[in-house]
N, C-alpha and C positions, 0 to 999 in steps of 0.2 A: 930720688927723694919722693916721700909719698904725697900726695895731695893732701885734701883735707878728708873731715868724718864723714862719712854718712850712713844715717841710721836708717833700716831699714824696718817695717812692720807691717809683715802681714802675716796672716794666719794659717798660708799653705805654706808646706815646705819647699815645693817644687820652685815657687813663685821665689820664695826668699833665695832661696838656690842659685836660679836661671839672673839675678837681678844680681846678687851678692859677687855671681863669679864676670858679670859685663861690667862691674864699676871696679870693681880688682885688677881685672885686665888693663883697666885706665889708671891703674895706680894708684884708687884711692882706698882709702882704709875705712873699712866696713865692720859694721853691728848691725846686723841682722837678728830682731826676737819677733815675736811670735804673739805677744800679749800687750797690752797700756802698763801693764803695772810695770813687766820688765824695762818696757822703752821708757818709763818715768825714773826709774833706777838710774838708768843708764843715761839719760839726761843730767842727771843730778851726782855723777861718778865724773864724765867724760864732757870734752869740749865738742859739738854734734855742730857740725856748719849746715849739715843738710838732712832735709827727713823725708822719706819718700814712703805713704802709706797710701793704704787699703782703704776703703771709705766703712767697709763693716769688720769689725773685730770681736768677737768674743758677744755678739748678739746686741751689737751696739754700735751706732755712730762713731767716729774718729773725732769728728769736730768740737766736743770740749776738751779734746788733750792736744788738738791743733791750740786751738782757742789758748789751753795755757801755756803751750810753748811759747808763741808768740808771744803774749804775755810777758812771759819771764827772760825769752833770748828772742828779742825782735828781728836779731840778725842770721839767725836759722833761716836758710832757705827751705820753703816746702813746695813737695810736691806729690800729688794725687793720683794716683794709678786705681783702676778699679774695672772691676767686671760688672757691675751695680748700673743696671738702665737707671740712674737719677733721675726724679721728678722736678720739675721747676725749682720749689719749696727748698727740695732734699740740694741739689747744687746752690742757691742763695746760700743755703746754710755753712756748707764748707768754702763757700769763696769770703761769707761773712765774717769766717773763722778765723781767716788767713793763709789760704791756701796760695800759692802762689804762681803755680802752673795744676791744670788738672789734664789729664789723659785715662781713654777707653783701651782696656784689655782687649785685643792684643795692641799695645804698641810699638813703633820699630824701635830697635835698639839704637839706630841713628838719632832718632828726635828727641828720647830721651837723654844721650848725653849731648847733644847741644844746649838741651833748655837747663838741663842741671849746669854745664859749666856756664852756660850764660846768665842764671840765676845768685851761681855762688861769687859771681864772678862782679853782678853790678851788688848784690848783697856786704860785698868786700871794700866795694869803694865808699859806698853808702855810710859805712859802719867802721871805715881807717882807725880810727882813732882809737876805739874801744875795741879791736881784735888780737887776739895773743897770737904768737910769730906761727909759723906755720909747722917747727917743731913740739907745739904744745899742743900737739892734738889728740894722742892718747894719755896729757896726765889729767890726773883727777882733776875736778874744779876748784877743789879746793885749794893747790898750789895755780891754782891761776885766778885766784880771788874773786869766785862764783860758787855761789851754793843754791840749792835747790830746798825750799821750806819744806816742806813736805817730807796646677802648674798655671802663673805667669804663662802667658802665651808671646813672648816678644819676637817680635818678625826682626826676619833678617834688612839690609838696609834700604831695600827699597819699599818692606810694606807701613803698615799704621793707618791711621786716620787722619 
């Protein structure tokens, strides 16, 4: 049986690729886009337990579409992957955002699916009450009474930071 969603965004193909096929191999059911507009779409279609972006998209910040996810599904887990040296300023902003783990390109593929299963995992306890079963994770929001207003370098298991 599959695990849960995660959404994936960033703007290389390679990245979406190399990230899309390591969390499939783990069983989970993946949306990989490429743009804010799509992964707001698809927010607002689909039940997204987990969102793992880019920090630059489309010539812009991630952190107001962090910012309204959080917002809207506090029980999103997120996480931050990035090839972007951050400045002080620029990382306050995405942890202010709600970022929930952040990681430097390259990172191993080991560290990544522990902090995501350990993220979706206290995200799930946190939030019992109000999550839909674990078959409801590609129907629309709408039949789960949510609507919406509106290369990756990943090291093998022993590299990263």
């Amino acid at each position: 049986m599959p695990k849960e969603t995660i959404m994936i965004l960033d703007s290389e193909t390679h990245s979406r690729w190399i990230l899309k096929t390591l969390l499939e191999s783990e069983r989970y059911l993946v949306v990989a886009v490429d743009s804010v507009e799509r992964a707001l779409r698809n927010f607002s279609e689909f039940k997204i337990e987990g969102f793992i972006t880019e920090y630059w998209i489309g010539g812009a910040s991630t952190a107001s579409i962090i910012r309204e996810v959080k917002t809207r599904y506090p029980e999103c887990y997120v996480m931050m992957l990035t090839d972007k040296d951050l400045k002080d300023r620029e990382y306050e902003e995405v942890l202010g955002a709600g970022v929930d783990d952040f990681f430097s390109k390259p990172a191993s593929s080991r560290k990544i699916l522990l902090h995501l299963e350990r993220g979706l995992s206290r995200r799930k306890s946190s939030f019992a009450s109000g999550v839909a079963g674990e078959n409801d994770a590609l129907q629309p929001r709408s039949q789960l009474g949510r609507s919406m207003e509106s290369g990756m370098g990943l090291q093998s298991e022993g590299g990263g930071r």
